[in-house]
C-alpha positions in Angstrom: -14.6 -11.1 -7.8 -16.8 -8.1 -8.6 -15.7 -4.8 -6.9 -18.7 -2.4 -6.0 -17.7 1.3 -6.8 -18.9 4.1 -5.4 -17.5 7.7 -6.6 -16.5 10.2 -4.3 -16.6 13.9 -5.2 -14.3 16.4 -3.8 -13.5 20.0 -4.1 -10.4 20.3 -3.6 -7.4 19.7 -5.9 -6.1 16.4 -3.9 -7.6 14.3 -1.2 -5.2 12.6 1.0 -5.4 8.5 0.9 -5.9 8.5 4.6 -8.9 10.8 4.6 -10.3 9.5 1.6 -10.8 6.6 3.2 -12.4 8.1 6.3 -14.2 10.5 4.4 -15.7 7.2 2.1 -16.3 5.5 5.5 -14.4 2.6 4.1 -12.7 2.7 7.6 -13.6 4.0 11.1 -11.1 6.0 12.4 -8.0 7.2 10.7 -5.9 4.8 13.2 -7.6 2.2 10.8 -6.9 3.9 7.7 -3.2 4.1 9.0 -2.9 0.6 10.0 -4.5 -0.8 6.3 -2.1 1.2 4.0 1.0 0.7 6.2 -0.4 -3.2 6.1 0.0 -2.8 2.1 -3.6 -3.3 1.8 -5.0 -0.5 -0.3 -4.6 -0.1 -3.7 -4.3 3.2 -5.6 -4.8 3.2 -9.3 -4.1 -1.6 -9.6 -1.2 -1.0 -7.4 -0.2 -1.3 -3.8 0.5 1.9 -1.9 2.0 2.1 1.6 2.1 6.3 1.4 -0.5 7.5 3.8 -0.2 11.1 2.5 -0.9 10.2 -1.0 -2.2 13.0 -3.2 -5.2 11.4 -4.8 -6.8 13.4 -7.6 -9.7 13.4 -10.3 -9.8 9.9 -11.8 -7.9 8.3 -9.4 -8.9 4.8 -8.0 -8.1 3.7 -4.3 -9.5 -0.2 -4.0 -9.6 -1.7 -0.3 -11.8 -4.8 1.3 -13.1 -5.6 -2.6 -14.5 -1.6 -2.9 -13.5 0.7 -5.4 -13.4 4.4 -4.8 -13.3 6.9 -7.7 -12.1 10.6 -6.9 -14.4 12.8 -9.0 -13.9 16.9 -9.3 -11.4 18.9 -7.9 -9.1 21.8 -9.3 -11.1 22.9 -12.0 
């Protein structure tokens, strides 16, 4: 199965998972976001993570619904 990736540039040091995802639009509200990774179905760098409060950071990889999201910039 080929994943579509689509990078997503922030300016900050981190992004949190759950607003990632919102910020992405890879879910509607953060209630969806919330429900996903407590549901164990995100993936953060090949491997499952239930931590909505994730750090996520330049060259990190959240995969969810067969999409792949790269963090691009941050803390430079």
């Amino acid at each position: 199965m080929a994943l579509s990736q689509e990078t997503i540039e922030i300016k900050t040091e981190f992004i949190r998972l759950d607003a990632l995802l919102k910020f992405a639009a890879a879910v509607e509200s953060g209630g969806v976001a919330k429900l996903l990774i407590q549901d164990g179905q995100i993936k953060v760098n090949g491997e499952t993570c239930t931590q909505r409060g994730k750090k996520l950071r330049n060259g990190d990889t959240v995969t969810v619904d067969g999409n792949e999201y790269l963090v691009r910039g941050g803390g430079e």
